[in-house]
C-alpha positions in Angstrom: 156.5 94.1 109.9 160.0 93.9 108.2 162.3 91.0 108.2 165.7 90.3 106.7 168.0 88.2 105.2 171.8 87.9 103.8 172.5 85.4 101.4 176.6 85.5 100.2 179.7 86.3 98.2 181.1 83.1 97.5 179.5 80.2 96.3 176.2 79.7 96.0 177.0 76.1 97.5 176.7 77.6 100.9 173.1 78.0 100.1 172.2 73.7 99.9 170.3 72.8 102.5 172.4 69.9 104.3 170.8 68.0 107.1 173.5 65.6 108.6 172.4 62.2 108.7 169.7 61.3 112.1 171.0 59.1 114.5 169.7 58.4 118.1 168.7 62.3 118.5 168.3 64.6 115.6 171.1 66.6 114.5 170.6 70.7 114.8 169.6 72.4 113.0 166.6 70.6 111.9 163.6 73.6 112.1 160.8 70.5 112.3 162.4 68.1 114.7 164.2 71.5 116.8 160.6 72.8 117.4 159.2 69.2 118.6 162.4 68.4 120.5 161.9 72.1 122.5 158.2 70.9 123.2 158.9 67.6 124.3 161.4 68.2 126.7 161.4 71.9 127.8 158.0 71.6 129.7 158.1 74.2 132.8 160.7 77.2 133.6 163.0 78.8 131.7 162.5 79.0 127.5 159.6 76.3 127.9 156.2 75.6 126.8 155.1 75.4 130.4 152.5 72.4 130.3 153.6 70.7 133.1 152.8 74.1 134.8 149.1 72.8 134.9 149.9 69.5 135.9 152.2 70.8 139.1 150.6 69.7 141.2 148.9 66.7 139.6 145.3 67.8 141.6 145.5 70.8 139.4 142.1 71.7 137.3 142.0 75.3 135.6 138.1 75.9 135.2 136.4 79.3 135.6 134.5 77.4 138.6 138.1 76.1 139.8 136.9 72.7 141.5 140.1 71.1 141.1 140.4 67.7 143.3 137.6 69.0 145.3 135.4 68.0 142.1 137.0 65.2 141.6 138.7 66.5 138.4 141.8 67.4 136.8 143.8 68.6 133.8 146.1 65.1 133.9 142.8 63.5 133.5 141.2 65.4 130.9 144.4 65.6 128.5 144.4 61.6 128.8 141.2 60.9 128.0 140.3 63.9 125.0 143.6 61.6 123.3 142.5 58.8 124.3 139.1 57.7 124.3 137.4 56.9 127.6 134.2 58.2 128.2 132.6 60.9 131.0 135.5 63.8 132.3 138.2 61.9 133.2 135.7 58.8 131.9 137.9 56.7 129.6 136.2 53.9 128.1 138.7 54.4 125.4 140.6 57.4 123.3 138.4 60.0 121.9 140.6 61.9 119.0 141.8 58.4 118.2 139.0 56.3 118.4 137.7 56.9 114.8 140.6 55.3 113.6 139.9 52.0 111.3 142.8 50.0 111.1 141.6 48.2 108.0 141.2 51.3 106.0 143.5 53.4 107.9 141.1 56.2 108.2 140.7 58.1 111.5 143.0 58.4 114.1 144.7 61.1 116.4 144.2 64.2 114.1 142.3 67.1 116.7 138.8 66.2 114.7 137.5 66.2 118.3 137.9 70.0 118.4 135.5 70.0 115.9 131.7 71.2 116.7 130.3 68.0 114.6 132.2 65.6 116.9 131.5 67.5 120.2 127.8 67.3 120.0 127.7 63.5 119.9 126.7 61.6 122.7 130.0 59.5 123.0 132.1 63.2 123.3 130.2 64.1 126.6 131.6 67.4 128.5 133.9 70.6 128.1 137.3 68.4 128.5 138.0 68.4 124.8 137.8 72.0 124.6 139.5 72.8 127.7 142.5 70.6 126.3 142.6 72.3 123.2 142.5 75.4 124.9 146.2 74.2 126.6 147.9 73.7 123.2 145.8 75.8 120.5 148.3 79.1 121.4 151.0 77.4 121.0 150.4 75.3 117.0 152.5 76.5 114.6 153.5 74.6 111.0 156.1 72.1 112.6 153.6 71.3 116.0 150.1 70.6 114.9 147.1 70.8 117.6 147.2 66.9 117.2 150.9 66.9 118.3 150.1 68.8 121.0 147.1 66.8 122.2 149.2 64.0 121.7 152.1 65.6 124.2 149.1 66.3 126.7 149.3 62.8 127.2 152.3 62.4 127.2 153.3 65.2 129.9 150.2 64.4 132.1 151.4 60.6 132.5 154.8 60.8 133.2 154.8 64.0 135.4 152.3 62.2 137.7 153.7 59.0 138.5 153.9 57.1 135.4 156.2 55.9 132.5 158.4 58.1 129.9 156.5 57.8 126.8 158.5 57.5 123.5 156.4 61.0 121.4 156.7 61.1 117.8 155.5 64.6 115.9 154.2 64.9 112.4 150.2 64.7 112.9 148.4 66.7 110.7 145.1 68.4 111.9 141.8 66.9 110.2 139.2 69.6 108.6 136.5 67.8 109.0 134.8 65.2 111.3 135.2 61.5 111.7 133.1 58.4 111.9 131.4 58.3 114.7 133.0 54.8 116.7 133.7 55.9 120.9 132.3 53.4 123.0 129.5 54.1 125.5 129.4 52.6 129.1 125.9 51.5 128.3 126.9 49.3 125.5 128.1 46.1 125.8 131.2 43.7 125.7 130.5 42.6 122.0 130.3 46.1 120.8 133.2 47.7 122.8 135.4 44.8 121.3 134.6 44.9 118.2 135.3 49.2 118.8 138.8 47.6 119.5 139.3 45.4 117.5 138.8 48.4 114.6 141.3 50.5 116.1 143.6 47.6 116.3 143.4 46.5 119.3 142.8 43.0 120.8 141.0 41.9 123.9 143.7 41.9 126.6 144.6 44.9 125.0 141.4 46.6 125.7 141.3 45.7 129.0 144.6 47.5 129.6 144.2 50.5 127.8 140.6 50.8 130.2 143.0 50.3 133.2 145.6 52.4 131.9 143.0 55.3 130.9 141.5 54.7 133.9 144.5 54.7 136.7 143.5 59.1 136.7 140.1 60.8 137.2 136.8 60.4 137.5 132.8 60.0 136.2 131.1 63.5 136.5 127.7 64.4 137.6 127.5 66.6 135.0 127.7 63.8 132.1 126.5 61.2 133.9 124.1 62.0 136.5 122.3 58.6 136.5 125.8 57.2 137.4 127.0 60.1 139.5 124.4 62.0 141.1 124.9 65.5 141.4 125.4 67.7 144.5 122.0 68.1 146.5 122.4 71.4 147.6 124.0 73.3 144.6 123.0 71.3 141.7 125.4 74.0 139.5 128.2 72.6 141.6 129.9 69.2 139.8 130.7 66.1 141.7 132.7 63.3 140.6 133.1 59.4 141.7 137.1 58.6 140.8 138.3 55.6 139.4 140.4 54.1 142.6 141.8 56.4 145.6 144.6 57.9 144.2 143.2 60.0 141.7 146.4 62.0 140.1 148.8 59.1 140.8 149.7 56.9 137.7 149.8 53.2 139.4 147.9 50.1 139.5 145.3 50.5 142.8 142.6 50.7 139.9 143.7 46.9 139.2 144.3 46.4 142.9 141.2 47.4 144.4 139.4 46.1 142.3 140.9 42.8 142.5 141.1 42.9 146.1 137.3 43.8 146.0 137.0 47.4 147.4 137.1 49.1 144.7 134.4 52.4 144.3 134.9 52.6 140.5 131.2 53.5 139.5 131.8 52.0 135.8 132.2 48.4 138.1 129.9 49.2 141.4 127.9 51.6 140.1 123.9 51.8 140.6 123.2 52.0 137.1 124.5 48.6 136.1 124.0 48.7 132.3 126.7 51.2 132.4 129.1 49.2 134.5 131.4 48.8 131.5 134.5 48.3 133.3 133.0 45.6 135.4 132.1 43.8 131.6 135.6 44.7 130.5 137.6 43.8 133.0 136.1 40.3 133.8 136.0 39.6 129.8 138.8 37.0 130.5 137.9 36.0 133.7 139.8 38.7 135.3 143.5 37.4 134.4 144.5 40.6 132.7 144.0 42.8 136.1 144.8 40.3 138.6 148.3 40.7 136.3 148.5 44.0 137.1 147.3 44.0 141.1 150.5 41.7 141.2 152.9 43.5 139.8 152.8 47.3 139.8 156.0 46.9 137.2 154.0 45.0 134.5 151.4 47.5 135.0 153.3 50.6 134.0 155.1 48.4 131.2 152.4 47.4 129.6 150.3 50.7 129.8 153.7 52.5 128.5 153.2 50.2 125.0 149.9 50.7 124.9 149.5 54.4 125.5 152.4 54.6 122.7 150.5 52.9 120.4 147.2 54.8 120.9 148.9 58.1 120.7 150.8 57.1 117.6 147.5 56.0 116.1 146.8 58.3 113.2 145.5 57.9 109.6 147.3 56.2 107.1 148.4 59.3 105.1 150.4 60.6 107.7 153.9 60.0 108.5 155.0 60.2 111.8 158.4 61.3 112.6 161.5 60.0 114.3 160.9 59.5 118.7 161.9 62.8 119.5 165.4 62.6 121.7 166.9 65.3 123.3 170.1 67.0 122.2 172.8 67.3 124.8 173.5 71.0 123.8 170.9 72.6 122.1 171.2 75.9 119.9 167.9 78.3 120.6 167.6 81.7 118.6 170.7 81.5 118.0 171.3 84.0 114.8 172.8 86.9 113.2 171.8 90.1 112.6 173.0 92.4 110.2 173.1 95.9 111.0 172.4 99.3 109.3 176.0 100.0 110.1 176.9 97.1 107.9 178.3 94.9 111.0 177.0 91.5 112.2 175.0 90.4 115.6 175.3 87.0 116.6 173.1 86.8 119.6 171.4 83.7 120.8 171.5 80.6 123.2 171.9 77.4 124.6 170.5 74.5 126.7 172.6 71.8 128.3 170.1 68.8 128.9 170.1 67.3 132.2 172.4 68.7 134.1 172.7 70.0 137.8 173.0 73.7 139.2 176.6 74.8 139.5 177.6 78.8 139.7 181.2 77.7 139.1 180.6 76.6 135.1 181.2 78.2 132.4 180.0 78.5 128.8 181.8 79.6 126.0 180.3 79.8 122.3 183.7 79.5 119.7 183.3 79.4 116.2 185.9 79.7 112.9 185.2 81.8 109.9 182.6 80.5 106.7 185.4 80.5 104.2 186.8 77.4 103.1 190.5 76.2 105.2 189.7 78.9 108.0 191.4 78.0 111.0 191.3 80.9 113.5 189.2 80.3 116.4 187.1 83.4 118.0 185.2 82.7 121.3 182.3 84.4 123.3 181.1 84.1 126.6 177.7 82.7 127.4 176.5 84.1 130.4 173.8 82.3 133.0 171.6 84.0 135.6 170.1 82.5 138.2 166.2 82.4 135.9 168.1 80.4 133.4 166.3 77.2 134.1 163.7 74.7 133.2 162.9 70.8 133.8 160.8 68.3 132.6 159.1 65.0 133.8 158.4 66.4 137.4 161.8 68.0 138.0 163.6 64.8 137.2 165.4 66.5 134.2 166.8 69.8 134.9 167.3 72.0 132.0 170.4 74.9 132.2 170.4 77.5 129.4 173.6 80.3 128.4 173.5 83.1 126.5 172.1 86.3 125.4 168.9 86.5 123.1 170.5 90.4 122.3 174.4 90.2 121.7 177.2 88.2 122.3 179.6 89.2 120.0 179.6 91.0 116.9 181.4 88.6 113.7 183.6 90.1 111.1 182.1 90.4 107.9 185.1 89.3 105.9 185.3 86.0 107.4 181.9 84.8 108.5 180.6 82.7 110.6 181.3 78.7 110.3 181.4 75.4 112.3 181.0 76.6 115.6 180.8 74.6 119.0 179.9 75.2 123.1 183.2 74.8 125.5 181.8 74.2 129.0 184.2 73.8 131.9 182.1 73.2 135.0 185.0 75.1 137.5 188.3 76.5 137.2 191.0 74.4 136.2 189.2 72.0 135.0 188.9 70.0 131.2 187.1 71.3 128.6 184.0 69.6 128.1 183.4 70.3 123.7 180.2 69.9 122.9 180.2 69.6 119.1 177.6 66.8 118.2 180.0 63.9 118.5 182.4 65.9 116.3 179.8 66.2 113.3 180.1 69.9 115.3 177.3 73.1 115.0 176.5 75.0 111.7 173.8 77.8 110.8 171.8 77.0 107.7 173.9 79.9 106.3 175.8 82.7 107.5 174.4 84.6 104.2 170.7 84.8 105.7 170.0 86.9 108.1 167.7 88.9 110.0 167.5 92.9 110.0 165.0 95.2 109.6 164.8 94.1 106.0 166.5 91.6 104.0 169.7 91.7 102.7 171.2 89.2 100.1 174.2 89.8 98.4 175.3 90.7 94.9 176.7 87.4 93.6 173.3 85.7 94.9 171.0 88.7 93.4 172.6 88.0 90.1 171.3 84.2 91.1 167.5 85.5 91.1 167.1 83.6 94.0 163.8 82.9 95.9 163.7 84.3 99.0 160.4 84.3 101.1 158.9 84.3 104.7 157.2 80.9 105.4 153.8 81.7 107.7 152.7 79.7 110.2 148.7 79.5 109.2 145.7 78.1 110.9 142.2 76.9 110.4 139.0 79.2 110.1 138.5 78.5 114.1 141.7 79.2 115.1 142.7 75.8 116.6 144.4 74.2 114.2 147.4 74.0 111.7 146.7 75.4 108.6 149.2 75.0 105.4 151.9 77.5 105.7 151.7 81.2 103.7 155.0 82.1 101.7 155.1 86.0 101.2 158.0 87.2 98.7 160.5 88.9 99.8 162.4 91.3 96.5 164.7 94.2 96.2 163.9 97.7 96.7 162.9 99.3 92.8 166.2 101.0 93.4 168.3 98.5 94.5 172.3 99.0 95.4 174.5 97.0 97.1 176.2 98.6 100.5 180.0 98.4 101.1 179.5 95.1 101.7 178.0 94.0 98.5 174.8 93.5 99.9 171.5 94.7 98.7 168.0 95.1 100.4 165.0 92.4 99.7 161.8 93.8 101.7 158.1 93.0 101.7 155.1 94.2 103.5 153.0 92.1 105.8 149.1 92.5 107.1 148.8 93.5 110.7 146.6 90.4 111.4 149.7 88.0 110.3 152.6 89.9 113.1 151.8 87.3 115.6 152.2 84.7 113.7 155.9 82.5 114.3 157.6 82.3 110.6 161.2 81.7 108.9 163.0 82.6 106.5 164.0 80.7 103.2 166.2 81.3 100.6 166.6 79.0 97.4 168.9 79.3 94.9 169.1 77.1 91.9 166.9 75.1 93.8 168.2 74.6 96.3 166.8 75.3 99.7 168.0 76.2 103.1 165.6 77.9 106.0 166.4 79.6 109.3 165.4 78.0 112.5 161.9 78.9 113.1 161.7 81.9 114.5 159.1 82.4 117.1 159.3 81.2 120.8 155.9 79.8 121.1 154.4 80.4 124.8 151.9 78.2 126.7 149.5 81.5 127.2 
């Protein structure tokens, strides 16, 4: 594998990595926060990372039996409880991954350590719901989205593309490499020691007895983890039965508070047979049932209160890591969008973009415009962005409706002599009409450099080769199993032993990579006088 780079002619100034200042969404391009922003809210269709594909519908289940809803299972419920930490599949007597965390030492937390074989063969981690959550997100990990980030967004998508809130996500876990403390609460213990669990990770009392509520508005005890609460089926005992929670199983509302309150309730952690491991029934009536009757009330405090809750639980992590801005979504979004330089000694600018929110319409139009690199240029030189009819995604349920433009092969081809500067998306949404200018509140669009590009090699220009600048691929890396985010691999790029600069005064940097690291995502970096400025990352990383 080859890849290539341009770095330029004028002044190595153009080289500082600048990243304007954040305001209530990121600015592009920001590689870290464009990668998270692309998971958060591109989740089925078009350019996406397609989990909300395997919570449409919400009765989904993918397992190589294929229950589904008939087994009283489903994905929604096992994303929520492997982050959270609540017991049986679907069982959620609180969160798993993050229910090692000790909030006086600030160990533990949300960091994938329940991937880990150590963790899985406790008692407390019943089941093959960790690993089939993993399995969701481990494909998909690269150096900006950790496997706890994407456990994390399991959550997320799972609660609000079946009923409940939008949670606020935050990126910037980092995957543990070795086990926690043991500390997720059993049904069969009781109140004293499931409050004091709480009260470790940080939680109070009322607290605990929403985020068991909250956990436990989705899914179900299984047979196969519980049979002495759940017993299994009579006449094909390798077939898995489930008890859920309340009736509406893969609906986030409050009928786990209101029939219980009201007294009909078939939760087998409160009516069950097996009453030492009725540990809803403890947790719920620990204040004399004033926290639920709450929530049967009002189905709006409910999904208020779970929506802080659940934000807190998944933002739990240890105190070493640093969890990033709430990830917003940008209005008009940049994707792949690059240039290539040629054998020929021309420039490709190919790439794309998403408008956020925004309905069908075959009458708009997208235009990408741009001005030349060097300083005072004025002329304006516009491409068209074309749409076809595949060119969409949404998020939260089909409630956002994501439209992309472009061409991830050419749009235009960019004069060598005058570069490629501030550039901008003109969308007019039919004939005649304004000019919509979608330059991020005027702050506008620029490319870490137009002096680093892709080829088929590198190729970085004379007045930055006599810079002896350091320019490298960044590797995304993993752990020894394969699941988890590993600290990223920088491989030099240098000049060929017989280096010349082409017509255009650039010269070819090349390296050689193993055939085990191709499908891994990467970027490019060039630093000069140490200064540093990378491309977007450069990978589209798929679901499967």
């Amino acid at each position: 594998m080859r890849v290539s780079s341009i770095l330029p002619v004028h002044s190595s100034a153009l080289l500082v990595v600048v990243f304007a200042a954040l305001s209530v969404a990121h600015k592009w391009p920001n590689p870290k926060l464009d990668v998270l922003e692309g998971m958060r809210w591109d989740q089925l269709g078009y350019n996406s990372f397609e989990t909300a594909l395997f919570v449409t519908p919400c009765t989904r289940y993918i397992h190589p039996d294929e229950k589904g809803i008939k087994g009283v299972r489903t994905n929604a419920g096992d994303w929520l409880r492997t982050a959270m930490i609540l017991g049986g599949h679907d069982l959620m007597v609180f969160s798993h991954d993050m229910a090692t965390h000790n909030s006086n030492t600030g160990e533990g937390g949300l960091d994938a350590s329940i991937r880990l074989w150590q963790e899985q063969a406790r008692p407390e981690n019943l089941g093959d719901g960790f690993n089939n959550s993993v399995g969701f997100v481990a494909g998909s990990i690269n150096r900006y989205f950790s496997l706890s980030d994407g456990l994390a967004l399991l959550a997320v998508v799972a609660v609000e593309n079946c009923g409940g809130p939008s949670l606020s996500y935050r990126g910037g876990r980092i995957d543990a490499v070795k086990p926690n403390i043991a500390g997720v609460p059993e049904p069969d213990q009781q109140l004293a020691a499931h409050t004091a669990a709480f009260a470790r990770q940080g939680f109070n009392k009322t607290e605990m007895i929403g985020l068991v509520a909250c956990g436990h508005t989705f899914g179900s005890v299984q047979s196969s983890n519980f049979p002495d609460v759940v017993k299994k089926n009579a006449t094909d005992p390798h077939s898995e039965t489930g008890a859920a929670f309340d009736k509406s199983i893969v609906k986030f509302d409050n009928n786990v508070a209101v029939e219980y309150v009201k007294g009909t309730t078939k939760n087998p952690l409160v009516v069950g047979g097996n009453a030492t491991k009725n540990s809803d029934a403890r947790i719920f009536a620990s204040d004399r049932n004033t926290t639920m009757r709450a929530f049967a009330r009002d189905a709006g405090h409910f999904r208020k209160t779970c929506k802080s809750l659940l934000e807190r639980m998944i933002d739990t992590v240890p105190k070493s890591v640093k969890l990033t801005e709430v990830i917003q979504p940008l209005p008009a979004k940049p994707f792949q969008l690059k240039l290539t330089y040629l054998k020929n000694g021309t420039i490709s600018l190919s790439g794309e973009v998403r408008l956020f929110n925004v309905t069908s319409n075959s009458q708009r139009t997208v235009a990408l415009a741009w001005k030349g690199s060097a300083f005072g240029s004025t002329k304006v030189t516009r491409a068209a962005m074309p749409h076809k009819d595949d060119m969409v995604g949404s998020a939260i349920a089909g409630k956002i409706q994501n439209m992309w433009y472009g061409s991830k092969t050419s749009l235009a081809h960019i004069d060598v002599t005058r570069g490629f500067g501030e550039f901008w998306f003109e969308v007019k949404d039919r004939k005649g009409s304004a000019v919509q200018k979608e330059n991020q509140n005027g702050a506008g669009f620029r490319l870490p450099t137009d002096k680093v590009m892709r080829t088929v090699n590198v190729a970085v220009h004379k007045s930055v080769h006599a810079k002896k600048p350091k320019v490298f691929i960044e590797l995304d890396m993993r752990t020894a199993d394969n699941q988890a985010t590993a600290p990223s691999l920088q491989i030099k790029l240098a000049p060929t032993s017989n280096a010349r600069a082409d017509a255009n005064g650039y010269i070819i940097y090349t390296t050689k990579m193993k055939e085990s690291q191709w499908d891994r995502g990467y970027g490019i970096v060039a630093v000069v006088n140490g200064k540093r400025r990378e491309l977007p990352h450069s990978e589209l990383n798929r679901f499967c």
